[in-house]
C-alpha positions as CSV (number, residue, x, y, z in Angstrom):
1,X,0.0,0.0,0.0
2,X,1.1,3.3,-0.9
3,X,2.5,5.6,1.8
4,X,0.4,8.4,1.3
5,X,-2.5,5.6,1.2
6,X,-1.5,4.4,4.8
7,X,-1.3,8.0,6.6
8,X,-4.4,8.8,5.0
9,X,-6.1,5.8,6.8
10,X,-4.4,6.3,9.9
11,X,-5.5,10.1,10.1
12,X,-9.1,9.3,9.4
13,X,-9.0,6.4,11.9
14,X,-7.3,8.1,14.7
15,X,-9.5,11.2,14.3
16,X,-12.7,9.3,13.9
17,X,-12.8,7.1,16.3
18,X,-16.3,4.8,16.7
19,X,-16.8,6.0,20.9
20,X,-17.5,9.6,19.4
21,X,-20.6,8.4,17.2
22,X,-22.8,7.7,20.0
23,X,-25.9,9.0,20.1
24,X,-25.3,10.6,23.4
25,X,-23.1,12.5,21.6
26,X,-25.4,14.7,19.6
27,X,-26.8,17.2,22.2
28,X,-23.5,18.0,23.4
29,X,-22.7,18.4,19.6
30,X,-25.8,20.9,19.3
31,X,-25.1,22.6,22.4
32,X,-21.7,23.8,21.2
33,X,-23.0,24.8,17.8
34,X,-25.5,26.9,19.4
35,X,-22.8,28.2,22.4
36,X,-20.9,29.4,19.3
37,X,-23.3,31.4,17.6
38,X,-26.8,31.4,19.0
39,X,-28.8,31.9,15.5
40,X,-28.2,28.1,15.4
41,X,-31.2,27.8,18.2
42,X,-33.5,29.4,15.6
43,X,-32.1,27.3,12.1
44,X,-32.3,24.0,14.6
45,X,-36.1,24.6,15.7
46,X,-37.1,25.9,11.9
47,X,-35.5,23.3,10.3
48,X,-37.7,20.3,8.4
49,X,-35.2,17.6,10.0
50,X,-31.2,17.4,10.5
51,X,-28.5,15.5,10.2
52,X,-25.8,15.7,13.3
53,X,-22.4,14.4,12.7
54,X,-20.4,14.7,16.2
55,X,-17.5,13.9,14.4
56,X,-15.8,13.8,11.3
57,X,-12.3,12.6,10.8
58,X,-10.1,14.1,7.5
59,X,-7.5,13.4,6.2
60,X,-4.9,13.9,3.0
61,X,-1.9,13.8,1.0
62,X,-2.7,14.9,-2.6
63,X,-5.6,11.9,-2.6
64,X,-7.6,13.1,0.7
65,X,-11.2,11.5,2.0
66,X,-13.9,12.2,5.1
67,X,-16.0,9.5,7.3
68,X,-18.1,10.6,9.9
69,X,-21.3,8.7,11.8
70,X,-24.6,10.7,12.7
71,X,-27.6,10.6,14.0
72,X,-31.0,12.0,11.7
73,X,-33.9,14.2,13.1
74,X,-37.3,14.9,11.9
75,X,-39.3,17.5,13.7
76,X,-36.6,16.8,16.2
77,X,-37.3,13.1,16.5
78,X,-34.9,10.3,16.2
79,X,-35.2,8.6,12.7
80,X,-32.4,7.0,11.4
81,X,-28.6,6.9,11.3
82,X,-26.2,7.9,8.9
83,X,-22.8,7.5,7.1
84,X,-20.9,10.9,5.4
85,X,-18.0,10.0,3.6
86,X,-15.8,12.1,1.1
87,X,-13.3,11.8,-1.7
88,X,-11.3,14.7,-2.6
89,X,-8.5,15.4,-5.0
90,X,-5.7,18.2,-5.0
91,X,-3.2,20.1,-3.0
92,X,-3.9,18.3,0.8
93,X,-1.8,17.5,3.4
94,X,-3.0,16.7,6.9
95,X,-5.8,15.8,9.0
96,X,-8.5,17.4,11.1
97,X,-11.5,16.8,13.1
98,X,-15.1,18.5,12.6
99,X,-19.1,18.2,13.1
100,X,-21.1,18.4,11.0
101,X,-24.8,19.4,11.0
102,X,-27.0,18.7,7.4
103,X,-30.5,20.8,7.7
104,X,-33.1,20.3,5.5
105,X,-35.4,22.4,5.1
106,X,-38.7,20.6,4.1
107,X,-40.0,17.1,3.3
108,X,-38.7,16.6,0.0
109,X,-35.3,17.4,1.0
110,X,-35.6,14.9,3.9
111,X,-36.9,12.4,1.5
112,X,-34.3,12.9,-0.8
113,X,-31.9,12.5,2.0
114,X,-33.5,9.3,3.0
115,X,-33.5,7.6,-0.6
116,X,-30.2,8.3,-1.1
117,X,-30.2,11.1,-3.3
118,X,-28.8,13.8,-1.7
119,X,-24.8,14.2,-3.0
120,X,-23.1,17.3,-2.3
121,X,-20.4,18.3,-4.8
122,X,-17.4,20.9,-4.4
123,X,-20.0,23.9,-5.2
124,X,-21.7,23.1,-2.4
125,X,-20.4,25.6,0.4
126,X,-20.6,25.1,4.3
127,X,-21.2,28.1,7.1
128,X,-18.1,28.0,9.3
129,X,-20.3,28.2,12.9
130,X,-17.9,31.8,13.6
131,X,-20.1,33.1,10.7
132,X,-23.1,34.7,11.9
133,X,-26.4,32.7,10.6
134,X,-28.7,36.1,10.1
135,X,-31.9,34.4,10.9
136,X,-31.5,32.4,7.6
137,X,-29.6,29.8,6.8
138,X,-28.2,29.7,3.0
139,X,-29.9,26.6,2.0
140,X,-29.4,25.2,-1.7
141,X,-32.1,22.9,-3.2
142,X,-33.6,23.0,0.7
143,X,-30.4,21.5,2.2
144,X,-28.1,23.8,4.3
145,X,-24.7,22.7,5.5
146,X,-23.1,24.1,8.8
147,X,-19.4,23.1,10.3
148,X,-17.4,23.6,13.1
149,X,-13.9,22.6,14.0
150,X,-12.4,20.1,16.6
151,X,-9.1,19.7,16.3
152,X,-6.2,19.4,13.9
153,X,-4.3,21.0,11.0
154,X,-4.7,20.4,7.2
155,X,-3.6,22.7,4.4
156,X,-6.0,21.9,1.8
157,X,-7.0,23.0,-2.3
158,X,-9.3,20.1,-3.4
159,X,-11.9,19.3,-5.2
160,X,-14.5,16.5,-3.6
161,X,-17.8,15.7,-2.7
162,X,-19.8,14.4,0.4
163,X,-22.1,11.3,-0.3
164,X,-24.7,10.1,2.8
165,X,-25.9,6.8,3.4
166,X,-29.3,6.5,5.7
167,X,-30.6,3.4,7.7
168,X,-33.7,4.0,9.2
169,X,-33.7,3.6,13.1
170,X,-34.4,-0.4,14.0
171,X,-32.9,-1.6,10.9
């Protein structure tokens, strides 16, 4: 296996590691997103259904990729489980760790969510929680995306994409 192969898996395993996924870990995850910037109450309580990632571990070295677990809401209700993972291509070198929050802003984008349909590609654009939310959030095709660091360093110029997987809950 390639070298840059190896510290690519070792950066995404030692910064995703499976005790953070944990349901339990959610409202802690939402708590800080709100402590951040408090608009987040407001896009949490508006929002269709979400999609919490507690953490997501990255990591690169010209060929870079994502994995995260999370936990799916509807009306704030507990519906499923779900897998992010990403693929990206460019100048990267490093690894990091970050949640994640997916909002969807109605039904159909839930849905689309649910049936697998939902693939974000490198024009899709996150809100960095130091960014003020205004009320709003900026959501495309009635998905919004919303980030916020843990830990680590990465230097990064890629081009990628984030693609979801969703079991429903009792599967």
């Amino acid at each position: 296996m390639p070298a840059s192969i190896r510290i690519l898996v070792l950066a995404i395993a030692l910064l995703a590691p499976g005790a953070l996924t944990a349901q339990e870990n959610v409202a802690p995850t939402i708590a800080k997103f709100e402590q951040k910037n408090p608009d987040f109450k407001a896009a949490f309580a508006s929002a269709y259904g979400y999609a919490v990632f507690p953490t997501v571990g990255k990591g690169g070295m010209g060929i870079g990729g994502a994995r995260g677990k999370g936990w799916v809401y509807e009306h704030g209700r507990l519906i499923g489980r779900s897998t992010l993972t990403q693929v990206s291509i460019g100048l990267q070198l490093g690894g990091q760790a970050y949640s994640e929050v997916v909002f969807f802003q109605d039904k159909a984008a839930l849905d689309g969510f649910r049936t697998g349909h939902l693939k974000l590609d490198a024009q899709a654009s996150a809100i960095a929680v130091t960014a003020r939310v205004a009320g709003d959030l900026p959501y495309r095709d009635g998905v919004a995306i919303a980030t916020m660091a843990k830990g680590g360093l990465m230097y990064e110029a890629s081009v990628g994409g984030q693609k979801f997987s969703f079991k429903p809950v009792g599967d």
